[in-house]
PyMOL commands that place a pseudoatom at each C-alpha (Angstrom):
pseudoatom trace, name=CA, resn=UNK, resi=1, chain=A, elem=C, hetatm=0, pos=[16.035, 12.769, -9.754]
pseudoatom trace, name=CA, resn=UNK, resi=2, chain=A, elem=C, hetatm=0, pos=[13.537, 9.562, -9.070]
pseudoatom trace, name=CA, resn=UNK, resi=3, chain=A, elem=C, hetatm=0, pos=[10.591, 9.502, -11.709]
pseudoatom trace, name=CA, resn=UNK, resi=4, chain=A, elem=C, hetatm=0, pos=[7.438, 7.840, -10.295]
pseudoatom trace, name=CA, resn=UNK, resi=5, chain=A, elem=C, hetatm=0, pos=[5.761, 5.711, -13.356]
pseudoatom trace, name=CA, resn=UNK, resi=6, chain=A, elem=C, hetatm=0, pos=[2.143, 6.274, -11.943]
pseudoatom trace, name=CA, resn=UNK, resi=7, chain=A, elem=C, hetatm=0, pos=[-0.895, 4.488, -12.644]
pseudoatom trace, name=CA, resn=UNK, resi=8, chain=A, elem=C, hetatm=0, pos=[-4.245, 5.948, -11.803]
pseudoatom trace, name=CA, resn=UNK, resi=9, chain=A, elem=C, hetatm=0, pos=[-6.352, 4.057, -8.908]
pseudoatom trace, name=CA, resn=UNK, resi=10, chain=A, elem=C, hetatm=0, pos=[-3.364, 2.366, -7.882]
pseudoatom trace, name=CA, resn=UNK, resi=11, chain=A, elem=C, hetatm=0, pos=[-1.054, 1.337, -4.940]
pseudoatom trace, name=CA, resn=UNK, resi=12, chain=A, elem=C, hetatm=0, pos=[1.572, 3.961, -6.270]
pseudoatom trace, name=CA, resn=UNK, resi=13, chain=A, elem=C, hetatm=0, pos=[-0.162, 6.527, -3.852]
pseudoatom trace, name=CA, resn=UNK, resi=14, chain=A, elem=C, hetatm=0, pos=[2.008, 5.315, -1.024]
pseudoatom trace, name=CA, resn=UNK, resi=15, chain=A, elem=C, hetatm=0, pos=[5.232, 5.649, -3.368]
pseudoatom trace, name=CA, resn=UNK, resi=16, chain=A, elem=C, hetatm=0, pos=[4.224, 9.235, -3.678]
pseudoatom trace, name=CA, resn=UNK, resi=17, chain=A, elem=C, hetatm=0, pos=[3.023, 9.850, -0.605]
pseudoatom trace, name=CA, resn=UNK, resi=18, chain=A, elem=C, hetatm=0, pos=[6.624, 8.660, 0.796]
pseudoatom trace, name=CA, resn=UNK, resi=19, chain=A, elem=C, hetatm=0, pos=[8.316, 11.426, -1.165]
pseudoatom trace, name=CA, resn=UNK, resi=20, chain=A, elem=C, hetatm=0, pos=[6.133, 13.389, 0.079]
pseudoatom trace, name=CA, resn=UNK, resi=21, chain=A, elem=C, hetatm=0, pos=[7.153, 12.958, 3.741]
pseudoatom trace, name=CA, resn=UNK, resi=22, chain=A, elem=C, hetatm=0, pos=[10.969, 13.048, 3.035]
pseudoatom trace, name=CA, resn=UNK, resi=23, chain=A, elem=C, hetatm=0, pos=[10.202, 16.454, 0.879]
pseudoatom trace, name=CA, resn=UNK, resi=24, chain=A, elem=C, hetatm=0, pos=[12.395, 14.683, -2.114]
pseudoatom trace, name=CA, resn=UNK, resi=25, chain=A, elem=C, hetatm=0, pos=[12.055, 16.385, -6.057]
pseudoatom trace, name=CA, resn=UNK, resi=26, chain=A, elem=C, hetatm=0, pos=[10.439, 14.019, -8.146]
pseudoatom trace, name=CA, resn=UNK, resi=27, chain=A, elem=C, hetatm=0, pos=[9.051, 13.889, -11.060]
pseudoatom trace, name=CA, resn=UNK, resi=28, chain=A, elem=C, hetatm=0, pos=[6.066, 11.451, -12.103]
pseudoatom trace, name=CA, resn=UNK, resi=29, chain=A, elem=C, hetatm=0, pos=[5.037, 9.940, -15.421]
pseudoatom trace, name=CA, resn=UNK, resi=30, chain=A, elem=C, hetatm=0, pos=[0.839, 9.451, -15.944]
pseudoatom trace, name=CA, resn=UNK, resi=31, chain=A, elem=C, hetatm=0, pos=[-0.678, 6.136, -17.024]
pseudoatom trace, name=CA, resn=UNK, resi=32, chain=A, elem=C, hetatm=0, pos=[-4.226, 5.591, -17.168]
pseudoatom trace, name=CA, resn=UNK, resi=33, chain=A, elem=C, hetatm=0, pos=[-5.748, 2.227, -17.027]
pseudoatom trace, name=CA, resn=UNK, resi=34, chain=A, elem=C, hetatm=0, pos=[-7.548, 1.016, -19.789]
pseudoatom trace, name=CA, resn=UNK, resi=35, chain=A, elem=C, hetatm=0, pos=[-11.582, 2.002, -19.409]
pseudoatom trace, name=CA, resn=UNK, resi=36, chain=A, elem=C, hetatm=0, pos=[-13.257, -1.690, -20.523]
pseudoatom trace, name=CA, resn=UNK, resi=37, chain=A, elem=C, hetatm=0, pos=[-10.764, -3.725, -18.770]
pseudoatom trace, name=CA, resn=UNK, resi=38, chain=A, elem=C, hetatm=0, pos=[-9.013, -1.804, -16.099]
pseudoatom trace, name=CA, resn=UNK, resi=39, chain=A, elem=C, hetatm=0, pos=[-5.745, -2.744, -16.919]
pseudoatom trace, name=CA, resn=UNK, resi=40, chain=A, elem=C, hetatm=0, pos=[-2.387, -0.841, -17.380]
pseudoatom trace, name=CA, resn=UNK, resi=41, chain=A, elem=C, hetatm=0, pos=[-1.548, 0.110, -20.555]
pseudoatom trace, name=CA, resn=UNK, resi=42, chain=A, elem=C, hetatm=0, pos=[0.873, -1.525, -22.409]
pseudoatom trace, name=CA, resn=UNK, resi=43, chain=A, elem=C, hetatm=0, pos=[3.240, 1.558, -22.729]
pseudoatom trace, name=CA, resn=UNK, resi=44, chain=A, elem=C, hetatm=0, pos=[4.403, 0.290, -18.981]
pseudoatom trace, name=CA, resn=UNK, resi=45, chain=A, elem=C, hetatm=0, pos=[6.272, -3.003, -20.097]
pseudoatom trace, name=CA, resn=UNK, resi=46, chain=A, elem=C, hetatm=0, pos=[8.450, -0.605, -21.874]
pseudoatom trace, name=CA, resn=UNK, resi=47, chain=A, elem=C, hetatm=0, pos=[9.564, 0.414, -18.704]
pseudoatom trace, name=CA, resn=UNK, resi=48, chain=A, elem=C, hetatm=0, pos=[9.538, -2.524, -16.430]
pseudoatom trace, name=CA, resn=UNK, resi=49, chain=A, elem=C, hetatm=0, pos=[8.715, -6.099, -17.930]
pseudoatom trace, name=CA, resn=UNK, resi=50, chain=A, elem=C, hetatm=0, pos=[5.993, -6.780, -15.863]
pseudoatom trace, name=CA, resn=UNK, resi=51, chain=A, elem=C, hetatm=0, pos=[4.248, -3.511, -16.991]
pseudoatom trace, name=CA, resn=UNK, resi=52, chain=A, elem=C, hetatm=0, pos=[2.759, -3.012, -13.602]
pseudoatom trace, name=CA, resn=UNK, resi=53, chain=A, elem=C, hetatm=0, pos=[2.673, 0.135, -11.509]
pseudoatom trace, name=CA, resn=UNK, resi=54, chain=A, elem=C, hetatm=0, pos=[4.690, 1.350, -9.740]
pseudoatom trace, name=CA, resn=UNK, resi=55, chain=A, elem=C, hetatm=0, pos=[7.936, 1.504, -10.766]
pseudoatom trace, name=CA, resn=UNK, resi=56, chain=A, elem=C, hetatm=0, pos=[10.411, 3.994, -10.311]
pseudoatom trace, name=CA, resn=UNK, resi=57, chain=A, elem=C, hetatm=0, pos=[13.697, 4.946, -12.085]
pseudoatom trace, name=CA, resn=UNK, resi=58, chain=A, elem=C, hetatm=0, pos=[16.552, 7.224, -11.542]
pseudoatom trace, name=CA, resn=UNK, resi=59, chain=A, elem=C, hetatm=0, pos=[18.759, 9.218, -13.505]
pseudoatom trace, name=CA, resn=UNK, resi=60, chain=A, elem=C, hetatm=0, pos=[21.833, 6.901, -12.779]
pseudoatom trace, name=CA, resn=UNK, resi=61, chain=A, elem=C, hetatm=0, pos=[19.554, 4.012, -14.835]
pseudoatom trace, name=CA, resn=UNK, resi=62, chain=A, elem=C, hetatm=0, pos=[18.048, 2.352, -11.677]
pseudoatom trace, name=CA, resn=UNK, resi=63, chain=A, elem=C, hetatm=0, pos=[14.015, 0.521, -12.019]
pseudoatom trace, name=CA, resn=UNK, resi=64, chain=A, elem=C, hetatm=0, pos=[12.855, -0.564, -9.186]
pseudoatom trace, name=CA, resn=UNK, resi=65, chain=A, elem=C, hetatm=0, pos=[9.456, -2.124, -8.954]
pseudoatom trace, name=CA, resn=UNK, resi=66, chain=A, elem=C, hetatm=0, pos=[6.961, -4.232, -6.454]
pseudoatom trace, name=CA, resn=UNK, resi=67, chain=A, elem=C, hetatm=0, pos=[6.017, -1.176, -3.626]
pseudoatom trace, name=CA, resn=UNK, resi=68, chain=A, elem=C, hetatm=0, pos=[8.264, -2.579, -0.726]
pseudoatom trace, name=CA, resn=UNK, resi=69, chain=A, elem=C, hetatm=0, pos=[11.373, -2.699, -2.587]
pseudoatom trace, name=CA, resn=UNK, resi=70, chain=A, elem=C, hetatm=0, pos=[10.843, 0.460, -4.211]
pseudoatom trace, name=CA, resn=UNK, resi=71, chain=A, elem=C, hetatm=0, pos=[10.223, 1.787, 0.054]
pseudoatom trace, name=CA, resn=UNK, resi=72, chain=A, elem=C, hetatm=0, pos=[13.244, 0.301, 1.225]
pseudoatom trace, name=CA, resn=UNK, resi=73, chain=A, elem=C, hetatm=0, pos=[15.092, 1.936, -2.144]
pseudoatom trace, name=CA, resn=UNK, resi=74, chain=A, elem=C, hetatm=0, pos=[14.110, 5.445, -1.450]
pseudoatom trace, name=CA, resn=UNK, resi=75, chain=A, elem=C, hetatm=0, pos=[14.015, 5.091, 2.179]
pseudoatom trace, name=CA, resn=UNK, resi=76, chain=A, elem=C, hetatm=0, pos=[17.808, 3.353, 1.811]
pseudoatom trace, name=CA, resn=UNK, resi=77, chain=A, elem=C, hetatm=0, pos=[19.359, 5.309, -0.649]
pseudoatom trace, name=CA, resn=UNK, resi=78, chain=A, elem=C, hetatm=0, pos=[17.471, 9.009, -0.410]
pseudoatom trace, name=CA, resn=UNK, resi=79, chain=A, elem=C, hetatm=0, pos=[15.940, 9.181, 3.324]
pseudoatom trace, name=CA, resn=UNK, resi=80, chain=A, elem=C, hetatm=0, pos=[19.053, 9.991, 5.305]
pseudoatom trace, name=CA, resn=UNK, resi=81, chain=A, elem=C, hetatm=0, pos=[17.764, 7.902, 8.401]
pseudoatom trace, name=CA, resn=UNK, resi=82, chain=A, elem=C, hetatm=0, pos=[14.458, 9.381, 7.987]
pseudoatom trace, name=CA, resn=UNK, resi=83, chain=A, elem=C, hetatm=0, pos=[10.896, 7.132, 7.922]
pseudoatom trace, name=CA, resn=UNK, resi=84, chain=A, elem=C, hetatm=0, pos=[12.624, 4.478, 9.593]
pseudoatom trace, name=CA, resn=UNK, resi=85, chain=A, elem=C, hetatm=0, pos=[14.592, 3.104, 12.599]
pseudoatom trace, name=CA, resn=UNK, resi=86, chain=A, elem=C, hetatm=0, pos=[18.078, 3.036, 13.072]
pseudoatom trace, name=CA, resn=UNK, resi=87, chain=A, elem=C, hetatm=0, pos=[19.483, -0.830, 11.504]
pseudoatom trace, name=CA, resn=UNK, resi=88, chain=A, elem=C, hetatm=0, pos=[21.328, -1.458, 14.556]
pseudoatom trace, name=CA, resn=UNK, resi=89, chain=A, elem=C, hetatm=0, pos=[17.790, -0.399, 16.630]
pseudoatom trace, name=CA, resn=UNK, resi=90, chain=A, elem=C, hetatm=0, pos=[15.514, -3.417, 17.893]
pseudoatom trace, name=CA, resn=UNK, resi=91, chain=A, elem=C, hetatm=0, pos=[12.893, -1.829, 16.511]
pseudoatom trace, name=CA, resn=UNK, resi=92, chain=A, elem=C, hetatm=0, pos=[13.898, -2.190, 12.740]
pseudoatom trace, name=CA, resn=UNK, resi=93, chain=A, elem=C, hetatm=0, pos=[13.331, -5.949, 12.855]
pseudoatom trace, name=CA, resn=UNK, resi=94, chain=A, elem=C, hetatm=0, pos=[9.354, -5.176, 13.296]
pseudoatom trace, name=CA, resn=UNK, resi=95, chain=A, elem=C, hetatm=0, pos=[9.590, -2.278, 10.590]
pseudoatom trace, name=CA, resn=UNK, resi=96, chain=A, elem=C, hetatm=0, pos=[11.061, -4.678, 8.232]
pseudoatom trace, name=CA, resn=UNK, resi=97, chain=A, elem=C, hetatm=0, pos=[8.563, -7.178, 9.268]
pseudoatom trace, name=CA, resn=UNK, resi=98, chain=A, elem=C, hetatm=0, pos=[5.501, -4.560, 8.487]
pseudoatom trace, name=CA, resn=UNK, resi=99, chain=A, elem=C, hetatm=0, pos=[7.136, -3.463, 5.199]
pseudoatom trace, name=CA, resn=UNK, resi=100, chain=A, elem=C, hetatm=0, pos=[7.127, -6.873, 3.886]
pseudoatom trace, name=CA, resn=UNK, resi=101, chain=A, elem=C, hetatm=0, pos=[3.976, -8.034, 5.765]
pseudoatom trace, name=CA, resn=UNK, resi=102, chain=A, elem=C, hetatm=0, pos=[1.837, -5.266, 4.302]
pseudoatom trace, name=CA, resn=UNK, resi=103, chain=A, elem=C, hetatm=0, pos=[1.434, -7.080, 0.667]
pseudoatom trace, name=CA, resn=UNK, resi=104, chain=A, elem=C, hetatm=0, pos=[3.726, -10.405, 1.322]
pseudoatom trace, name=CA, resn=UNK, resi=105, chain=A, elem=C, hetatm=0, pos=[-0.189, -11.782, 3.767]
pseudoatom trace, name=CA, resn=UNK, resi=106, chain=A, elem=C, hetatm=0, pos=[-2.016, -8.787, 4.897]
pseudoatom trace, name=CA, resn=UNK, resi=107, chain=A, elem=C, hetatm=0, pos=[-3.404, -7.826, 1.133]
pseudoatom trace, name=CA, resn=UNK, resi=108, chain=A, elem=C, hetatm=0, pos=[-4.007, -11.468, -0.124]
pseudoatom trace, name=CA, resn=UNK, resi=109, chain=A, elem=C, hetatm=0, pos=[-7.190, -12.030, 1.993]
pseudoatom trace, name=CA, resn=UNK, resi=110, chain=A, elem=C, hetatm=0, pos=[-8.953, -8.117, 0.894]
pseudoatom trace, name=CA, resn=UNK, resi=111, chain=A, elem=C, hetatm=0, pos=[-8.294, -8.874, -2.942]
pseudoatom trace, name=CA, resn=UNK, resi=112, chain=A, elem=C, hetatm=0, pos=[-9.445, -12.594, -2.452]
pseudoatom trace, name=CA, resn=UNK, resi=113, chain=A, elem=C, hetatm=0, pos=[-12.961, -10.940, -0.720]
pseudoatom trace, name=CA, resn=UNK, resi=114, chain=A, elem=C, hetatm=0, pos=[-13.091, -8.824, -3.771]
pseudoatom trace, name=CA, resn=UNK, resi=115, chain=A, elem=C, hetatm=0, pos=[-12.804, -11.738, -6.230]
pseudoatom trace, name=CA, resn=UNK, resi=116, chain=A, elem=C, hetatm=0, pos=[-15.101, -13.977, -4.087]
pseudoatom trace, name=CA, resn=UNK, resi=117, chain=A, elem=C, hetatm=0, pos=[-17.835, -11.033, -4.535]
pseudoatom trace, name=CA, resn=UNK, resi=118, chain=A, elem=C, hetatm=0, pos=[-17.429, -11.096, -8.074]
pseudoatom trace, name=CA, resn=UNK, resi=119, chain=A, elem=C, hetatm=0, pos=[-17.685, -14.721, -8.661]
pseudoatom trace, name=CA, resn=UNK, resi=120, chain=A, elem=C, hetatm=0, pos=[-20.386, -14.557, -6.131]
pseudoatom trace, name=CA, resn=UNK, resi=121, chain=A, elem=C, hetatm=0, pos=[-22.301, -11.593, -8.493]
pseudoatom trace, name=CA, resn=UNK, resi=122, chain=A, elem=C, hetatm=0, pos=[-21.892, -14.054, -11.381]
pseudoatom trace, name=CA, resn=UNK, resi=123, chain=A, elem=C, hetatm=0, pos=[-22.346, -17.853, -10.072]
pseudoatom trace, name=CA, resn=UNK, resi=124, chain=A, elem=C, hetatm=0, pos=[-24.835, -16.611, -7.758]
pseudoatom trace, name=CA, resn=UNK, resi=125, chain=A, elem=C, hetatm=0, pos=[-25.335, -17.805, -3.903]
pseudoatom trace, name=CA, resn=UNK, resi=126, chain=A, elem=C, hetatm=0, pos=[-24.381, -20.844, -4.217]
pseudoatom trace, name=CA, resn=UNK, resi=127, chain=A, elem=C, hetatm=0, pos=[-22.503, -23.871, -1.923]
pseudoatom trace, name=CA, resn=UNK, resi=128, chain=A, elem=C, hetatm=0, pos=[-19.737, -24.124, -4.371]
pseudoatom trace, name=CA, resn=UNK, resi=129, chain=A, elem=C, hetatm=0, pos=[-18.592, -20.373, -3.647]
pseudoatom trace, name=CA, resn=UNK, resi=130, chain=A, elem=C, hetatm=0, pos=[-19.533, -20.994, 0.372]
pseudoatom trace, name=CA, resn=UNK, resi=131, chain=A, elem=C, hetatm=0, pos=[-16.131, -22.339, 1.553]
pseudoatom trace, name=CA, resn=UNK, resi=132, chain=A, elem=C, hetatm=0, pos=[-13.962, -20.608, -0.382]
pseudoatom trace, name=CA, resn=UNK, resi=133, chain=A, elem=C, hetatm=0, pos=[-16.318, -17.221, 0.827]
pseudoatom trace, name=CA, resn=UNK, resi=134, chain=A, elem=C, hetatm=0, pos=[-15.562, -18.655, 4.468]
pseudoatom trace, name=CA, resn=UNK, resi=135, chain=A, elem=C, hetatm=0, pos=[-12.155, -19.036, 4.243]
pseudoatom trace, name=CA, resn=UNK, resi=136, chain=A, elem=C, hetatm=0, pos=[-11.383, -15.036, 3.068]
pseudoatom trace, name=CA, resn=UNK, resi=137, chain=A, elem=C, hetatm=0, pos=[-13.539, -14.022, 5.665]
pseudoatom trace, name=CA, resn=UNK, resi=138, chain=A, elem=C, hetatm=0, pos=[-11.702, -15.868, 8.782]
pseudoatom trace, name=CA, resn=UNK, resi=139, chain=A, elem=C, hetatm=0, pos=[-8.421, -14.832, 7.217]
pseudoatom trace, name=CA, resn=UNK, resi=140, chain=A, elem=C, hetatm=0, pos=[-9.555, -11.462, 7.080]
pseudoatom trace, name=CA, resn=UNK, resi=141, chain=A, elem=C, hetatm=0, pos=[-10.884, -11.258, 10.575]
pseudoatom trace, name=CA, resn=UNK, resi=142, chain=A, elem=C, hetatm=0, pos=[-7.543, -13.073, 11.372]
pseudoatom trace, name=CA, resn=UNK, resi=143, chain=A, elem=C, hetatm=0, pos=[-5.396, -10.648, 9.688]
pseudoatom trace, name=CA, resn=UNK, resi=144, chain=A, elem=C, hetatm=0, pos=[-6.650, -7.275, 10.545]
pseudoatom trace, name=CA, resn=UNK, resi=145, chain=A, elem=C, hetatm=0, pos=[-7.339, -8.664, 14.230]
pseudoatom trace, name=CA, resn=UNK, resi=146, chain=A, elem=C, hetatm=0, pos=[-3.561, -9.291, 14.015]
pseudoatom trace, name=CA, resn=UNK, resi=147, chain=A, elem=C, hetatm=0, pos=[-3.043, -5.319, 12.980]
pseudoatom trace, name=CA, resn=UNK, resi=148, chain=A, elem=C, hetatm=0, pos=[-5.741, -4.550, 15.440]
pseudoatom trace, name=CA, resn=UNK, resi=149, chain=A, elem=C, hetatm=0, pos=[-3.472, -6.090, 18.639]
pseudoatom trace, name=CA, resn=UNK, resi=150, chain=A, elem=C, hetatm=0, pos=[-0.726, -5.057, 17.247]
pseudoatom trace, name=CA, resn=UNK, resi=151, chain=A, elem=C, hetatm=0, pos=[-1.586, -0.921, 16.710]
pseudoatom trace, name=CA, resn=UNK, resi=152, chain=A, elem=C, hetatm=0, pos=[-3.846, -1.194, 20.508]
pseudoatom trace, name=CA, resn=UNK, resi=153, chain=A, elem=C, hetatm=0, pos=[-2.105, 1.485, 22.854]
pseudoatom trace, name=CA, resn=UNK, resi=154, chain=A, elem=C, hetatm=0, pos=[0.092, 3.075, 20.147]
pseudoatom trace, name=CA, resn=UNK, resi=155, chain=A, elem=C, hetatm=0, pos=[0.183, 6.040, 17.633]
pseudoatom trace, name=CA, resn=UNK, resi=156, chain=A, elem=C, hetatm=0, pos=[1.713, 4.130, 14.990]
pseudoatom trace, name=CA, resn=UNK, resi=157, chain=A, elem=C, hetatm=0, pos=[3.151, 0.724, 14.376]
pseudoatom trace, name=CA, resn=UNK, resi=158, chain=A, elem=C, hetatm=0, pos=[6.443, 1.106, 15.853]
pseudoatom trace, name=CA, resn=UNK, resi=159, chain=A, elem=C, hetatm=0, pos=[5.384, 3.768, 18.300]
pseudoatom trace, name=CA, resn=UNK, resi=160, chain=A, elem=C, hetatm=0, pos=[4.913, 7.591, 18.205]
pseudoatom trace, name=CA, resn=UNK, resi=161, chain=A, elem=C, hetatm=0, pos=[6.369, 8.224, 15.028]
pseudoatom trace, name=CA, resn=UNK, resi=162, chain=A, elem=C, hetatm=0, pos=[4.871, 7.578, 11.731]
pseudoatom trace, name=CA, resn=UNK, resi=163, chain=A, elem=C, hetatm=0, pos=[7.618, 5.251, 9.901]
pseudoatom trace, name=CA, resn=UNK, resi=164, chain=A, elem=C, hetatm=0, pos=[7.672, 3.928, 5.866]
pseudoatom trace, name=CA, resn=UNK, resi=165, chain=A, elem=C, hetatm=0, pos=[6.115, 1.152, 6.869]
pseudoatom trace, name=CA, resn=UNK, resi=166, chain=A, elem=C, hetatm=0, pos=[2.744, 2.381, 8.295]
pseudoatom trace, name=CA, resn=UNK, resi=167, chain=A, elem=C, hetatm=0, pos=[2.853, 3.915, 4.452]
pseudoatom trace, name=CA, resn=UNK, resi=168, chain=A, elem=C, hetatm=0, pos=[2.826, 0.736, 3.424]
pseudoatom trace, name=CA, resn=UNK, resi=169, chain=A, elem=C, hetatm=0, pos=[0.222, -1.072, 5.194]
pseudoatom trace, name=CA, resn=UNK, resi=170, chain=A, elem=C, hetatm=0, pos=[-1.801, 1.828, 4.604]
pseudoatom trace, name=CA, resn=UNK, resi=171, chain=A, elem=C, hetatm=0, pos=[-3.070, 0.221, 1.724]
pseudoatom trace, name=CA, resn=UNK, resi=172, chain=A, elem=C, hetatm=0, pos=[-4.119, -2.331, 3.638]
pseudoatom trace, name=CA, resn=UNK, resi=173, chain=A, elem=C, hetatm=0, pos=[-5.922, -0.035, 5.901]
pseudoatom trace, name=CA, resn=UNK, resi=174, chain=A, elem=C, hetatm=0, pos=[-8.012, 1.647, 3.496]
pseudoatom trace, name=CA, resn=UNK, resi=175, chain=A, elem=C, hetatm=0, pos=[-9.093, -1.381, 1.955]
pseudoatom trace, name=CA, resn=UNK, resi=176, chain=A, elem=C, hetatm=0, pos=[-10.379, -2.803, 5.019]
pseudoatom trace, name=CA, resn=UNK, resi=177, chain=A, elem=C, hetatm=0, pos=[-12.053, 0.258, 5.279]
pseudoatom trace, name=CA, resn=UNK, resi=178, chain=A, elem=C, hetatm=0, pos=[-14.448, -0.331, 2.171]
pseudoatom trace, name=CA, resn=UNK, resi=179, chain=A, elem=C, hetatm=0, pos=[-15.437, -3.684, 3.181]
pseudoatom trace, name=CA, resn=UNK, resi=180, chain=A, elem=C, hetatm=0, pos=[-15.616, -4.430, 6.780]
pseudoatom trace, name=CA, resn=UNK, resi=181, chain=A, elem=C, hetatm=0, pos=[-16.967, -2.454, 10.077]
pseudoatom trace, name=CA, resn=UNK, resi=182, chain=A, elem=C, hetatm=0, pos=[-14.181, -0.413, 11.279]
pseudoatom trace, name=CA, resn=UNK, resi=183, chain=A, elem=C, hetatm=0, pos=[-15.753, 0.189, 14.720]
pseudoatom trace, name=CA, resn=UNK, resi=184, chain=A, elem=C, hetatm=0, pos=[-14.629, -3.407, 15.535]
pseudoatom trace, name=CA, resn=UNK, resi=185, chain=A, elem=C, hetatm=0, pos=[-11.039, -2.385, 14.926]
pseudoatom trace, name=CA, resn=UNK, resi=186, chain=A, elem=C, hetatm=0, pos=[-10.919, 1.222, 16.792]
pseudoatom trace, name=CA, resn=UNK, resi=187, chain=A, elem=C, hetatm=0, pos=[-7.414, 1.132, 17.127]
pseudoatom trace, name=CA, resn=UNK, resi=188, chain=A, elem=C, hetatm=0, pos=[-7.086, 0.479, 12.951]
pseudoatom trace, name=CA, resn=UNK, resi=189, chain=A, elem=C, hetatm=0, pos=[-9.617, 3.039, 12.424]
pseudoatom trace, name=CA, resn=UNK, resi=190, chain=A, elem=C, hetatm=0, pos=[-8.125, 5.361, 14.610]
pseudoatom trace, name=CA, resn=UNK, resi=191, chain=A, elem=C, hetatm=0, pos=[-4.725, 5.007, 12.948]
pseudoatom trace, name=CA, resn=UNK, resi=192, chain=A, elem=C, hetatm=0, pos=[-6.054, 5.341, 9.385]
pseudoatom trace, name=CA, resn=UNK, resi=193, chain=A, elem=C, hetatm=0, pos=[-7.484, 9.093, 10.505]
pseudoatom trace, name=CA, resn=UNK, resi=194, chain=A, elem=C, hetatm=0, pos=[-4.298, 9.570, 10.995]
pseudoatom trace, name=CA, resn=UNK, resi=195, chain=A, elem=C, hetatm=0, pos=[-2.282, 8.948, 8.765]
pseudoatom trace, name=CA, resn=UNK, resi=196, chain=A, elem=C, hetatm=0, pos=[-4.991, 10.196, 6.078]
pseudoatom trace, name=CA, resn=UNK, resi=197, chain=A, elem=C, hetatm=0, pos=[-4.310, 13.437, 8.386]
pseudoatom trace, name=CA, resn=UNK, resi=198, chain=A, elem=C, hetatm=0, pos=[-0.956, 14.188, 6.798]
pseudoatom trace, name=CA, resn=UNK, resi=199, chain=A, elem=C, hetatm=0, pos=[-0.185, 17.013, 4.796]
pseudoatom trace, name=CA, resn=UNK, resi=200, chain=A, elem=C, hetatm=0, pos=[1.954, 14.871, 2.669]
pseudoatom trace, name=CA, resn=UNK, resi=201, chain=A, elem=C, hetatm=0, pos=[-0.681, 11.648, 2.490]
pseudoatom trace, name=CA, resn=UNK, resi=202, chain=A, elem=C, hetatm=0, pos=[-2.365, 15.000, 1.012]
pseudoatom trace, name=CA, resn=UNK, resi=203, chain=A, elem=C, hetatm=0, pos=[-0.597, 16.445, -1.181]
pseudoatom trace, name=CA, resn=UNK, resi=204, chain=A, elem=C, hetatm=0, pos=[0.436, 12.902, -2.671]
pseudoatom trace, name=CA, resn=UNK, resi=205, chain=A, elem=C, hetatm=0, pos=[-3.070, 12.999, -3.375]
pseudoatom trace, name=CA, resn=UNK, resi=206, chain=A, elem=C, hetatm=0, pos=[-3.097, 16.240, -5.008]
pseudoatom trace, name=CA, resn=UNK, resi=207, chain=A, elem=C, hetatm=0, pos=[-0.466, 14.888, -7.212]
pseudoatom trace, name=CA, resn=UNK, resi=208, chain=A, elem=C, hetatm=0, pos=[-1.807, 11.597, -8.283]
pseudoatom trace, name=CA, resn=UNK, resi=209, chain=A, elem=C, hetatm=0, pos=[-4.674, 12.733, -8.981]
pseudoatom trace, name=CA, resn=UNK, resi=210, chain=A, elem=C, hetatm=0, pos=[-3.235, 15.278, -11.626]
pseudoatom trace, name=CA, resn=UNK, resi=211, chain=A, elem=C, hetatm=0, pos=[-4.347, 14.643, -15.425]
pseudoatom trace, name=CA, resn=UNK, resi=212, chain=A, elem=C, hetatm=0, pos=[-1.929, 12.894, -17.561]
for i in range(1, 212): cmd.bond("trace and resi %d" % i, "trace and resi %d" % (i + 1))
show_as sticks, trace
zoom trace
């Protein structure tokens, strides 16, 4: 049995939302961030030493944390060939690439915008805060351009079927969503709807979402 150590407004969604899809039991343990400073609670280091979420154990004594390993884990150990592409396929070279793309570039640039907008709330418009504010948005533009090319013609990222590693760049997805106009990246946009279509992105919702 894999126990999902859960933290509320978190990237853990996906975690869930991948069990989800390969209709594994699981159980998952509540953790609420802290209301003042919106930080984990320290309960999680007792768990994983870095006392961020996720992580996921096992009955056999495995923790895995960081959300691609913990993808590849489930996907590797629990999936039975499902959610990805065959190893010996060409196409599991780009599915490894997205899983490790997802947070290793693609997320740097959308939490850099949101720390650039909260120095920017406290220093003020001012030139200091300019380049660095110039520099997140070309990356960004760069980045989800990149995703943009790359999804243009095509259900999902390796094709018609929706794989463990859209899951993860999902994230990445959404977040673009909140800050920047999706109608310049239809074929993003179009994929999000999609994905957020899924009865188990759903019901992964359902379940986070339930009180500790």
């Amino acid at each position: 049995m894999l126990t999902v150590h859960h933290l509320n407004q978190s990237r853990s969604h996906r975690i869930l939302w991948l069990l989800e899809e390969l209709q594994l039991p699981y159980a998952v343990k509540y953790y609420q961030r802290d209301p003042h400073t919106q930080l984990a609670p320290p309960e999680l280091r007792s768990v994983h030493p870095l006392g961020k979420s996720p992580v996921v154990t096992d009955t056999e004594g495995a923790v895995v944390a960081e959300s691609g390993a913990i993808i590849d884990f489930i996907v590797r150990r629990h999936g039975g060939g499902r959610m990805q592409p065959p190893p010996s396929s060409p196409l599991y070279d780009q599915y490894v690439h997205w899983l490790h793309y997802a947070e290793g570039s693609a997320a740097l640039p959308l939490i850099m915008k949101g720390t650039v907008r909260r120095l920017d709330s406290v220093l003020g418009r001012g030139r200091s805060i300019a380049p660095l504010a110039r520099h997140v948005e070309e990356e960004l533009a760069n980045h989800l351009g990149y995703i943009e090319a790359s999804l243009h013609g095509k259900t999902h990222l390796l094709g018609d079927q929706c794989s463990a590693a859209d899951i993860q760049l999902s994230f990445v997805g959404e977040q673009a969503a909140k800050v920047v106009e999706m109608d310049k990246y239809p074929s993003l946009a179009g994929w999000l709807r999609r994905l957020q279509s899924r009865q188990a992105y759903r019901a992964a919702l359902q379940r986070g979402d339930a009180p500790v």
